[in-house]
VOGU-3710 file (C-alpha; in Angstrom, 3 decimals, decimal comma):
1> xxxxxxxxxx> 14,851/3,770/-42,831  14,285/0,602/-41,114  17,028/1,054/-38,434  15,413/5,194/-38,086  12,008/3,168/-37,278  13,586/0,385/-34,980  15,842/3,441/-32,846  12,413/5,556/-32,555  10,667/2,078/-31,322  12,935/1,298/-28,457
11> xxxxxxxxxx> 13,043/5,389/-27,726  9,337/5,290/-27,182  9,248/1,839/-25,637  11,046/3,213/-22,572  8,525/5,949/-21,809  5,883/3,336/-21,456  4,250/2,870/-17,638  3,446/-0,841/-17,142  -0,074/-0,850/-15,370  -0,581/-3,904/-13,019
21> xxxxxxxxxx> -4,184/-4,964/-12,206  -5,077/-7,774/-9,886  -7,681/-10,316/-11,780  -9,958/-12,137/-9,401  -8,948/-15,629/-8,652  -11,305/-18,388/-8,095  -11,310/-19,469/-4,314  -10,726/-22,979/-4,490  -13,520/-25,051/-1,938  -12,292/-26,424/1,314
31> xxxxxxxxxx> -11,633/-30,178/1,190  -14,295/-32,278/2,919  -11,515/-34,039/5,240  -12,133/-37,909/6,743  -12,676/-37,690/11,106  -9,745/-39,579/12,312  -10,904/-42,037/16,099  -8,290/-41,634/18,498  -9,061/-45,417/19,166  -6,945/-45,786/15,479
41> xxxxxxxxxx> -4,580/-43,668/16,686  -3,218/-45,634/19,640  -1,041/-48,015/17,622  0,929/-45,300/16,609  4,100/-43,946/18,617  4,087/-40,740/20,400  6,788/-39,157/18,202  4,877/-40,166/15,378  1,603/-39,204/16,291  3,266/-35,541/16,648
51> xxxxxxxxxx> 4,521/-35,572/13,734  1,170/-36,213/12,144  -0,522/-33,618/14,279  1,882/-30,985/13,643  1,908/-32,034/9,598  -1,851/-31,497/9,567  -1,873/-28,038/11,591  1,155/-26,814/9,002  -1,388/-27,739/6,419  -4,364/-25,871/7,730
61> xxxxxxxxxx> -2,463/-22,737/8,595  -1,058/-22,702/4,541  -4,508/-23,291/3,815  -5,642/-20,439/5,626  -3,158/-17,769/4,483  -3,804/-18,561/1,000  -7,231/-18,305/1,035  -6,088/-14,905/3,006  -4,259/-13,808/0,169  -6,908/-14,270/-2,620
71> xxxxxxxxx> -9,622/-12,675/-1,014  -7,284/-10,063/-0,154  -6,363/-9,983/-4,154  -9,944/-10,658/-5,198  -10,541/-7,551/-2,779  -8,094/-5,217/-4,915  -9,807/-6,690/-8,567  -12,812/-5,376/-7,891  -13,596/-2,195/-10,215
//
């Protein structure tokens, strides 16, 4: 009886449609970031300074494609 019930579980189990739906995320608050003076800038070397300035534009551009991609999923949640 017990194997009749587990076979008809698993037979019915496989005819079930798995439903997705997107759940608003909370959209996290930009971080308040300190003005750097180019004045404390100059002891640095050129390749370094680059490096910096290319670190912090990688940074913003993630930044901006999440936030992209929740309110694009926060667009979907919505009844």
């Amino acid at each position: 009886m017990k194997t009749l019930l587990l076979a008809l579980a698993l037979a019915l189990a496989g005819c079930t449609t798995t439903m997705y739906r997107p759940v608003a995320l909370p959209l996290p608050t930009r971080p308040v970031l300190t003005p750097v003076k180019a004045s404390e800038l100059q002891c640095l070397a050129p390749d370094t300074y680059t490096t910096i300035v290319n670190r912090e534009r990688g940074y913003k551009t993630w930044g901006l494609e999440l936030e992209a991609i929740i309110k694009a999923n926060n667009a979907k949640a919505k009844p």
